[in-house]
C-alpha positions as CSV (number, residue, x, y, z in Angstrom):
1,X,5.4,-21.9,9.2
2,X,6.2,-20.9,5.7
3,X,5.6,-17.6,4.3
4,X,4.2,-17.6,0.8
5,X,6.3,-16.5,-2.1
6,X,3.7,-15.3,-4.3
7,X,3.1,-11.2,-4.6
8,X,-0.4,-11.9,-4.3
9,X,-0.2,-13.8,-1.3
10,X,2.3,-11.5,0.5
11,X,0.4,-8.5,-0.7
12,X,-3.0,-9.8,1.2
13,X,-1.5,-11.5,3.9
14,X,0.2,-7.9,4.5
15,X,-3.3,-6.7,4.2
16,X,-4.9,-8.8,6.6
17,X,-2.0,-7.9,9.6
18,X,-2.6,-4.1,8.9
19,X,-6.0,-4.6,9.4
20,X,-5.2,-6.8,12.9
21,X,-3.2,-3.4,13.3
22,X,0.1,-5.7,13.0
23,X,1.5,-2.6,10.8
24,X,5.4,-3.5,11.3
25,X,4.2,-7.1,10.2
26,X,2.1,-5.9,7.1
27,X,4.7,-3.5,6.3
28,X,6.8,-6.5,6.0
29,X,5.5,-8.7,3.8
30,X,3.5,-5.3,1.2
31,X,7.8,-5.0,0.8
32,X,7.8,-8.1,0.2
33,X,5.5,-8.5,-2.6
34,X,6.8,-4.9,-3.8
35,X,10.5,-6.7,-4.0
36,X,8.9,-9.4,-6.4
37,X,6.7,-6.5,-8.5
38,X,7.5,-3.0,-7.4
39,X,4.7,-2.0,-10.6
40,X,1.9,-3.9,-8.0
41,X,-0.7,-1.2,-8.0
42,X,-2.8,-3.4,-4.9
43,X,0.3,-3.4,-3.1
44,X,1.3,0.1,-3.9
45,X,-3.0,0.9,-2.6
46,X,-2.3,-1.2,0.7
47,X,1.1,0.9,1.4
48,X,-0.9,3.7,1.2
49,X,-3.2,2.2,3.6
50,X,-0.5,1.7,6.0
51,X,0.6,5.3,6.0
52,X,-2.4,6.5,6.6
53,X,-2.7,4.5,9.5
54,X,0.5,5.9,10.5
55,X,-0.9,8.9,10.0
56,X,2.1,9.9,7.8
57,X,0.3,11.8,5.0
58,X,3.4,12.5,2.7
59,X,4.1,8.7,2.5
60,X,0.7,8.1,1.6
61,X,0.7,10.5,-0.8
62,X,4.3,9.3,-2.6
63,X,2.2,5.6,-2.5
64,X,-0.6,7.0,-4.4
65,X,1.8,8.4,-6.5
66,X,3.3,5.1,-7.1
67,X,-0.3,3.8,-8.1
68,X,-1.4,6.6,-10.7
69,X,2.4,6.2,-12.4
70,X,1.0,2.1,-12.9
71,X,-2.7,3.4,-13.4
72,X,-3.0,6.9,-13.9
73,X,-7.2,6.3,-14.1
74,X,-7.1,5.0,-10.7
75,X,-10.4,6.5,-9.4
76,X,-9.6,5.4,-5.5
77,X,-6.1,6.7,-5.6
78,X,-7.2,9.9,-7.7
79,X,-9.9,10.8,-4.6
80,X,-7.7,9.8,-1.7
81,X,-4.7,11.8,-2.9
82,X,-7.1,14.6,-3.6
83,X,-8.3,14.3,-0.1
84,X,-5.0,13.8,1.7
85,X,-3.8,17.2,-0.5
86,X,-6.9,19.0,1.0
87,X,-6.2,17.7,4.7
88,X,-2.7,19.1,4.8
């Protein structure tokens, strides 16, 4: 089967394997979409997802800072960095 080429695509395909908790696989193809667009602020959100559910707060936090440089009003990523900051 053929894997899409679109960052969208990759991006939510990525999304929906993390979820399965397929994280090497999501991993994958979020890179992916970040190779076509590395300004992708969904993709840059579902990163941050995945290191989170690595448990690996710094990366998280280096995500979400990917996110506020492309959106620096980006309410979800403001409040999880803020809580990720607080956790430590």
């Amino acid at each position: 089967r053929e894997e899409p080429k679109n960052k969208e695509a990759l991006n939510n395909l990525g999304f929906i394997k993390l979820k399965q908790g397929k994280l090497s696989e999501g991993a994958e193809l979020i890179n992916k979409a970040l190779a076509e667009d590395p300004d992708y602020e969904l993709a840059w959100l579902n990163m941050t997802t995945l290191y989170m559910l690595q448990e690996d707060n710094r990366k998280a936090i280096d995500a979400l800072g990917q996110v506020l440089r492309i959106n620096p009003g980006n309410k979800k990523a403001l409040e999880t960095r803020a809580y990720l900051l607080n956790s430590r």
